[in-house]
LOKE-920619 format. One record per residue (C-alpha): x, y, z; residue number from 0; residue in three letters. Coordinates in pm, 1 decimal. Example, Ala and Ser with C-alpha at 12.3 -4.5 7.8 and 13.67 -1.06 7.14 Angstrom:
<atoms>
<atom px="1230.0" py="-450.0" pz="780.0" k="0" r="ALA"/>
<atom px="1367.0" py="-106.0" pz="714.0" k="1" r="SER"/>
</atoms>
This chain:
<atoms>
<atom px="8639.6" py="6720.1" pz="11394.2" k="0" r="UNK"/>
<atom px="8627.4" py="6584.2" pz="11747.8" k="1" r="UNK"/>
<atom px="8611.8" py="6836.7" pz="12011.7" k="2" r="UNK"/>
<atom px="8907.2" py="6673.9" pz="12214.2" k="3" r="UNK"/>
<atom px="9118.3" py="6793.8" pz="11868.6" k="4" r="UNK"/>
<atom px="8975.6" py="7105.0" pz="11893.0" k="5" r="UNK"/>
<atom px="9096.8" py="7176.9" pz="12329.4" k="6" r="UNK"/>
<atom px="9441.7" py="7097.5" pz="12241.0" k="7" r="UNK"/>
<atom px="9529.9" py="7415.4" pz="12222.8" k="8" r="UNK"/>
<atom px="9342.2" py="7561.8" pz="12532.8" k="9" r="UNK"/>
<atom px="9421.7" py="7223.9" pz="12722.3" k="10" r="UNK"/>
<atom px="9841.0" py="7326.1" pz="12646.2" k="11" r="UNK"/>
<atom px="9703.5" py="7708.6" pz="12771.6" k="12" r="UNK"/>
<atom px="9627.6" py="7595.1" pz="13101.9" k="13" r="UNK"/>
<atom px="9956.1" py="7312.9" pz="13116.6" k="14" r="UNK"/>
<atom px="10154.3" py="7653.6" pz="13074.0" k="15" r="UNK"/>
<atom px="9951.3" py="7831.6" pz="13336.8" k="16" r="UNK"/>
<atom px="9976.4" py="7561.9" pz="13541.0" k="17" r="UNK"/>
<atom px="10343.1" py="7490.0" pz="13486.6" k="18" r="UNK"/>
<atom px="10405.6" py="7848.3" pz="13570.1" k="19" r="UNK"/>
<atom px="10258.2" py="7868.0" pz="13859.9" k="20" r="UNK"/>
<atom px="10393.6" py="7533.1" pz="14010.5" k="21" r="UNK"/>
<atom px="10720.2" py="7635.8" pz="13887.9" k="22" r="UNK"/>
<atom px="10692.2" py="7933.9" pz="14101.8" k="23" r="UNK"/>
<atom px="10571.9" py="7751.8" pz="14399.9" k="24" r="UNK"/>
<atom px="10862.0" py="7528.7" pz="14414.9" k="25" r="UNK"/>
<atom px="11120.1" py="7801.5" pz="14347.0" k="26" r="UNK"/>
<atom px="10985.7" py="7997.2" pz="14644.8" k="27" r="UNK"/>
<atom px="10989.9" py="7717.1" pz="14859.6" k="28" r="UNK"/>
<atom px="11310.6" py="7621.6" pz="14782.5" k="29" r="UNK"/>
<atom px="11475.9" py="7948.0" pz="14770.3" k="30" r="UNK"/>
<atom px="11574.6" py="7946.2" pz="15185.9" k="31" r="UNK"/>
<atom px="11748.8" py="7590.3" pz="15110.8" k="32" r="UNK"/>
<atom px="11936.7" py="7761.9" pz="14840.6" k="33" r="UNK"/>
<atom px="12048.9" py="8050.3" pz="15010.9" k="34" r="UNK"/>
<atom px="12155.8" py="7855.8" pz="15331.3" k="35" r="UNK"/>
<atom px="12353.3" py="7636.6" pz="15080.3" k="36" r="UNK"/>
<atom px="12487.4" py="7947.4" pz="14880.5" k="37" r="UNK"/>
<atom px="12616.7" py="8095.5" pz="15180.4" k="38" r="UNK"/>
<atom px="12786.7" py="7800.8" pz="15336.1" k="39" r="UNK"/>
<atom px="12964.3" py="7694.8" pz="15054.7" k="40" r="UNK"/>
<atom px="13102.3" py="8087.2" pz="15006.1" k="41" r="UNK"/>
<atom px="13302.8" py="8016.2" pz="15362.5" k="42" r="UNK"/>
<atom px="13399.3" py="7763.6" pz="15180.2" k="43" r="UNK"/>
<atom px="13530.0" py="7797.3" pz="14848.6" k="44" r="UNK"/>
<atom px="13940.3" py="7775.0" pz="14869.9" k="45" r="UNK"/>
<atom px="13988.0" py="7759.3" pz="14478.7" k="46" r="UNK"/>
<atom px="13958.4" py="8070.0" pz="14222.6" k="47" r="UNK"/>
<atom px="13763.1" py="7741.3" pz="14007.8" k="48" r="UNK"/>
<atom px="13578.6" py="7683.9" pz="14265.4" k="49" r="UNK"/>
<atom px="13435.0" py="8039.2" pz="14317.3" k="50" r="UNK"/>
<atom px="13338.7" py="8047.3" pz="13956.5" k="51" r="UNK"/>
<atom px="13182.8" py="7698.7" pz="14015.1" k="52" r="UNK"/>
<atom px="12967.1" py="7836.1" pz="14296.8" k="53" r="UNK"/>
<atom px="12933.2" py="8163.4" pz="14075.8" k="54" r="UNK"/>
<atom px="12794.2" py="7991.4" pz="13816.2" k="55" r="UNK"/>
<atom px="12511.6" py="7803.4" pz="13978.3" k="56" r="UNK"/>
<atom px="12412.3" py="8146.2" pz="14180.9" k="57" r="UNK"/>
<atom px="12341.8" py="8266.0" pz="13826.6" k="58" r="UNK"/>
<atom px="12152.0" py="7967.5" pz="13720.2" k="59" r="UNK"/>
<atom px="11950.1" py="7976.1" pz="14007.7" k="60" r="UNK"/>
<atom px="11881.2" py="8328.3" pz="13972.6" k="61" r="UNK"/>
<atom px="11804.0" py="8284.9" pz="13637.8" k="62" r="UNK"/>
<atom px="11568.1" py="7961.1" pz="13664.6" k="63" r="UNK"/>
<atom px="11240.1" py="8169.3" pz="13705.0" k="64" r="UNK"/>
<atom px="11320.5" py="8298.5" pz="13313.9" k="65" r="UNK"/>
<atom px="11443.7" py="7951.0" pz="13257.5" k="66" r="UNK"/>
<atom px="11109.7" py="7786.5" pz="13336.6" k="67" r="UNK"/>
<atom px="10903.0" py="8050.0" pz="13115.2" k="68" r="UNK"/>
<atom px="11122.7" py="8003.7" pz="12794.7" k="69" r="UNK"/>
<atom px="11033.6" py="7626.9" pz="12862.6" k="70" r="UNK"/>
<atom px="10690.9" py="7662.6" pz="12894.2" k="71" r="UNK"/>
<atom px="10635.3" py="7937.8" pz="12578.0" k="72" r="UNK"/>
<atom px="10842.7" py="7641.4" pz="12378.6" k="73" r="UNK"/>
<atom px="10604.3" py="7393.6" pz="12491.6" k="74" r="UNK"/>
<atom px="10285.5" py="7643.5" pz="12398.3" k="75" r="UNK"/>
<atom px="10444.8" py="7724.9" pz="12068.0" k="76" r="UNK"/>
<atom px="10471.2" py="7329.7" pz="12002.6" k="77" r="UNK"/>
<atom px="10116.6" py="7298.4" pz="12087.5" k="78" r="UNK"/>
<atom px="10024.9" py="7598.2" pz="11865.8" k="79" r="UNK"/>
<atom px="10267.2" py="7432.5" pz="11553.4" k="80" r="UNK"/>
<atom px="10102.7" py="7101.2" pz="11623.2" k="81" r="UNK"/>
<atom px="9708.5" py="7187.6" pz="11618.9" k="82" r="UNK"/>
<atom px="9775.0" py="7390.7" pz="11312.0" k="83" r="UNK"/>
<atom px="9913.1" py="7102.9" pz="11112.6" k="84" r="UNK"/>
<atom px="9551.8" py="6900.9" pz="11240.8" k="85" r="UNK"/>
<atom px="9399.6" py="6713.0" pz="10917.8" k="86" r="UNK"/>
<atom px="9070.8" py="6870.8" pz="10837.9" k="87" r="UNK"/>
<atom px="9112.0" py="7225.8" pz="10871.4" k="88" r="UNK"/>
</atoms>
């Protein structure tokens, strides 16, 4: 078996790690932006919809960090599915 087969697996390890981390970067840095947004658009919601609008994205926003790992354990658990299924083994 060629050793390239046999890294998928660790290669898809350190893509999650990776992706993680990165993912964590960017949330950080965009976090200020966010919250500047967040609370300018609460002086102005007008609309009982709109408040749930702007209620709803807080909560996906605050939720994106758990978002991001669910993602990335899919993507592992792919890997995993698809080096067990490898011909030869």
């Amino acid at each position: 078996m060629p050793a390239r087969e046999r890294a998928a697996l660790a290669r898809a390890l350190i893509i999650f790690i990776a992706s993680i981390g990165v993912a964590g970067l960017l949330i950080g840095v965009l976090n200020a932006p966010f919250e500047t947004i967040a609370t300018t658009s609460a002086n102005m919601t007008q609309t009982s919809q709109a408040a749930q609008g702007r209620q709803w994205i807080q909560m996906f926003w605050d939720g994106l960090p758990f978002i991001v790992a669910f993602l990335g354990f899919i993507q592992l658990l792919g890997a995993a599915a698809a080096e067990r299924r490898l011909p030869g083994q």
